[in-house]
N, C-alpha and C positions, 0 to 999 in steps of 0.2 A: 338690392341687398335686403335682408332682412328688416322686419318692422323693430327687430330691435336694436336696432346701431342707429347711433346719437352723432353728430359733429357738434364738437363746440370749437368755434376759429376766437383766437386771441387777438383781441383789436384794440387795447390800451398801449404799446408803446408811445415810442419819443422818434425813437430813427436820430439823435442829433447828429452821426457824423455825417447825414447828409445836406445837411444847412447850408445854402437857403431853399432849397427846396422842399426840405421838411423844417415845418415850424411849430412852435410847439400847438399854437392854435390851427396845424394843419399837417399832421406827422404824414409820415410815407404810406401806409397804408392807406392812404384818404387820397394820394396823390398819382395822378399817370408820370407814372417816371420814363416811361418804355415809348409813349408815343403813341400807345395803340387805342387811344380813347377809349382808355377804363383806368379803374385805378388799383394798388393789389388787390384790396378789399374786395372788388369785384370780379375781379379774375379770379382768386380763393372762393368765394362765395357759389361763383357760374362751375366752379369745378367739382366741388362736391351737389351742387345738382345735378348731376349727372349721373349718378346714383345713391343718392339720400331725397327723398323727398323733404321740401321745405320746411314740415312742421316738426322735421327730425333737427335741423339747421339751430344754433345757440349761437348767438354773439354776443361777447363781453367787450366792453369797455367804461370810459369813462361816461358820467353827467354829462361832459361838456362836449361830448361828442355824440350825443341823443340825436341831432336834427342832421348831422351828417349822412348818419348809421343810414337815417329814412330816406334820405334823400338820394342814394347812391345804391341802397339795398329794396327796390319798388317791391312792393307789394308784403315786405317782412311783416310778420305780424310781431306786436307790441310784445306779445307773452313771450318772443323769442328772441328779445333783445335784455338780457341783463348790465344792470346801470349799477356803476360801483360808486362812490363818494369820494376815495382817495388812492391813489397810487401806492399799493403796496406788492408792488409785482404780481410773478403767473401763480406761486401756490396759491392766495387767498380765492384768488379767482378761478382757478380749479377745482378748489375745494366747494365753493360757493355754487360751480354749475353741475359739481355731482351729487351732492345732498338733493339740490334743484332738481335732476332728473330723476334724481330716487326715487321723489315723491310720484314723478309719473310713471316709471316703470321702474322694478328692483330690477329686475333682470335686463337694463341695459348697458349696453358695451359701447365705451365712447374713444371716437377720435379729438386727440389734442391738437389742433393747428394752432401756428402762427397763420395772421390776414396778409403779412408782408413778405411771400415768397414767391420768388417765379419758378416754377416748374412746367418745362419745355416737353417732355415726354409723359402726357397726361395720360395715354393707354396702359403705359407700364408702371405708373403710379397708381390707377384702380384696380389691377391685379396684385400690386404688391401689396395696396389696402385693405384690398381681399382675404387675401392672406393673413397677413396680421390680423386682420376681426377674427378671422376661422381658427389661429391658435391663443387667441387673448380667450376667444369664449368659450374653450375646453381647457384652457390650463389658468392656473392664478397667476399671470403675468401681467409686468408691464411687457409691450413691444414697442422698440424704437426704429426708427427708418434709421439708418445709416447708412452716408453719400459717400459712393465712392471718389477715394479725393482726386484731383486731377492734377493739383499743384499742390505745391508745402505751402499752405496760406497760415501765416499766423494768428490771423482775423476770429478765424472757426475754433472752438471745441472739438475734441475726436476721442470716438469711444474702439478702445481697444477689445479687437474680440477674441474667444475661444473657438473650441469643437464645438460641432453642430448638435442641439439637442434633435433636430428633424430635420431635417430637407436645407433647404436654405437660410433655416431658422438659426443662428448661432447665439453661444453665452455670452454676456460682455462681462469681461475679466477687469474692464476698472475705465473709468472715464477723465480725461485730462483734461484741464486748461488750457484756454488760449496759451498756447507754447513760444519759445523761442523763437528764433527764424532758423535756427542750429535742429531744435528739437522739433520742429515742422517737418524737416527736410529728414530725420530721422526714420519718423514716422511714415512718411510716406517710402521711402526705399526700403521700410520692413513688410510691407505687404498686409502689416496684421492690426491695420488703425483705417477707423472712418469717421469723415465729419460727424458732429452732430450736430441733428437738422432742427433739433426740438421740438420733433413729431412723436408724439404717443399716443400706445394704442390700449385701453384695457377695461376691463370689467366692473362695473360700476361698484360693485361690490370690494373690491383688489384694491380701486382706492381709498374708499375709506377706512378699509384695514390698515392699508398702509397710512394713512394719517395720524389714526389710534395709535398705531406703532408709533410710528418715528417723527411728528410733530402732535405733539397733546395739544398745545397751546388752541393753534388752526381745529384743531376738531374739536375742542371743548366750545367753540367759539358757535360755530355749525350745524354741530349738533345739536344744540339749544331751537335752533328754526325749525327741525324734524315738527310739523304740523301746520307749520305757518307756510312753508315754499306754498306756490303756486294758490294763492288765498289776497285777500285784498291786504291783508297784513306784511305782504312778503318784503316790500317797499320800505318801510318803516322800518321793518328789523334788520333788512340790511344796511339801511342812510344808520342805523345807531349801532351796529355789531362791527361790520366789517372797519371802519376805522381803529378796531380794537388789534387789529387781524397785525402780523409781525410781517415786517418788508424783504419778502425773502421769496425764489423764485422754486419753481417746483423742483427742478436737479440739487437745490442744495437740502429743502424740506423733505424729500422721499427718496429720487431716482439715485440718486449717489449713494442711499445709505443701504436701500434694498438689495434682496439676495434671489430674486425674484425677475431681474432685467434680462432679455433676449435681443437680438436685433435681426435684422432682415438688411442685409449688404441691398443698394438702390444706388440705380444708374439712370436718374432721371433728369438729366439739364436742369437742376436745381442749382438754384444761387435766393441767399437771405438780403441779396440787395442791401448789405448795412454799410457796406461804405462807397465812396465815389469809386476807388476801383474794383471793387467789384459788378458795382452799375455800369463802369464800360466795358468788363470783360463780356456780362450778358448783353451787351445791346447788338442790335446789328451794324456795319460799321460799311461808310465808301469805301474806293480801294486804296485810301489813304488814310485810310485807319482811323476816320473819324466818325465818333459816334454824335446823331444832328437830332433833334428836336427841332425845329421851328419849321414857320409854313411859308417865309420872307425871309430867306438869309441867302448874302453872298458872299463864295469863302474861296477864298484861292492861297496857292502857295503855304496852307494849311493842312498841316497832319497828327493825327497822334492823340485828337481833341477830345474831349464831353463838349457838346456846343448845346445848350439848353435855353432858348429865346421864344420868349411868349409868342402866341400865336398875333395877335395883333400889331407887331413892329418889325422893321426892317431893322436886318442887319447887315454890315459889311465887316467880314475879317479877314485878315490878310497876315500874312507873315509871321505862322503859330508854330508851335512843332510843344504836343505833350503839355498842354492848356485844360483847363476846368473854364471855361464861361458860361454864365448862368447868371441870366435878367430876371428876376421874378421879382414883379413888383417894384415895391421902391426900392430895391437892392441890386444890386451888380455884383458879382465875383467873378473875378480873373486871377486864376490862383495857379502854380505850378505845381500839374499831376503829381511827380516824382515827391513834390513834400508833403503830398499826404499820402504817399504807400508807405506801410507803417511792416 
């Protein structure tokens, strides 16, 4: 791809409905939930190396998750890890890494990731991201991935589309809330709604117009560091500005209010892993429907499970059917699936 397209991955969540496996000094992005020894963070990361080169690569998170980042992310360089001071959701921090890359190129065009997604069809995800950089950088658009939905899941967001300004490019006519279980199952037998992945595409330029627009506050805040990014000052003035910054995520600060949003219909084994069931619809499963983590367990007369046991202990289960178990640490949970599908 182009020396001008940017990635920045979002890596300050929480993940709590997946407790105990995400905690707050160790949320899901940090964590192998899948088994495949890595964690999402690093599967997000290995995936846009694939065509971004590293020093195009931006990760944000927390302070308190500085020695993670390094230790999980080898060889990242410092300049390309931004350290925020407090939790105020993705606009601040969107805002925070496009001024930031302003400073090093006006003319670049950035991808928004979440660090906590699995996406199973990785070749038709670099062609669909393709595409989006190629009409984000000739039109003044945001572009959004939107997942074709497979179920009425109430969990998810879904953005309702129009007619196609180009090819498989289409207008989104308005963006819902997590819906009903009425109004899920709506949406999906009408053909004309897709998840939203909270993947964006667009012009570095596009956002901070869009900022000046429709959050002042965020860009009066931002704007102020125009000379200071990327200088030995840039630390300081965000440990004292961005606490200033308003707790609000980028769909409520811009993408909902803009007239400006596309999307690109995507059929890529995508799941945001945010709850237990959804982590066992994606996992692989025996032919008793049970999804296993551990490298010492033995299970009979069990089906239906999340079975999630540290790598260093033995276990025995026996007589389960639609179980949550999960050993991590000093904790144990044995909880039944069906009450927390929500």
């Amino acid at each position: 791809m182009k020396k001008n397209n940017y990635v920045v991955i979002l890596a300050g969540g929480v993940g709590s409905r997946l407790w105990p496996k995400s905690r707050d000094f160790l949320p899901k992005q940090f964590v192998d939930l899948l088994g495949n020894g890595r964690s999402l963070l690093q599967a997000t990361y290995k995936r846009f190396l694939k065509f971004v080169d590293k020093e195009y690569i931006f990760v944000t998170t927390s302070y308190q998750f500085e020695s993670i980042i390094y230790e999980q992310l080898e060889g990242i360089s410092p300049d390309n890890v931004l350290l925020v001071t407090a939790d105020r959701n993705t606009a601040p921090v969107i805002a925070y890494a496009s001024f930031k890359i302003a400073a090093l190129n006006e003319e670049a065009n950035i991808i928004f990731a979440p660090s906590d997604h699995l996406i199973l069809e990785e070749i038709a995800f670099q062609e669909i991201l393709k595409l989006g950089m190629s009409y984000s950088r000739n039109h003044q658009v945001f572009v959004t991935l939107g997942i074709l939905p497979t179920r009425a899941d109430r969990n998810y967001g879904y953005i309702e589309f129009g007619d196609c300004p180009q090819g498989r490019v289409k207008a989104v006519n308005s963006f819902k809330e997590k819906p009903s279980s009425i109004k899920a199952e709506q949406y999906l037998l009408s053909g004309r709604y897709l998840w939203n992945s909270g993947m964006y595409i667009c012009h570095n330029k596009t956002i901070i117009a869009a900022l000046k627009k429709y959050n002042q506050q965020i860009y009066s805040i931002f704007i102020r560091g125009v000379g200071i990014y990327s200088t030995i000052d840039e630390a300081q003035f965000i440990a004292d500005n961005f606490p200033l910054s308003p707790n609000i995520s980028i769909d409520f600060a811009i993408i909902e209010k803009a007239k400006n949003v596309v999307v690109i219909e995507s059929d890529l084994g995508w799941s945001d892993l945010g709850t237990w069931e959804s982590l066992y619809l994606a996992s692989i499963k025996d032919n008793l429907g049970n999804a296993i983590v551990a490298s010492d367990a033995e299970i009979s007369e069990t089906q239906n499970c999340i079975i999630h046991i540290q790598q260093n202990k033995k276990a025995f289960i026996k007589g389960l059917d639609n179980f949550i178990i999960v050993d991590e640490k000093e904790i144990l949970f044995i909880y039944p699936r069906n009450s927390l599908i929500s």
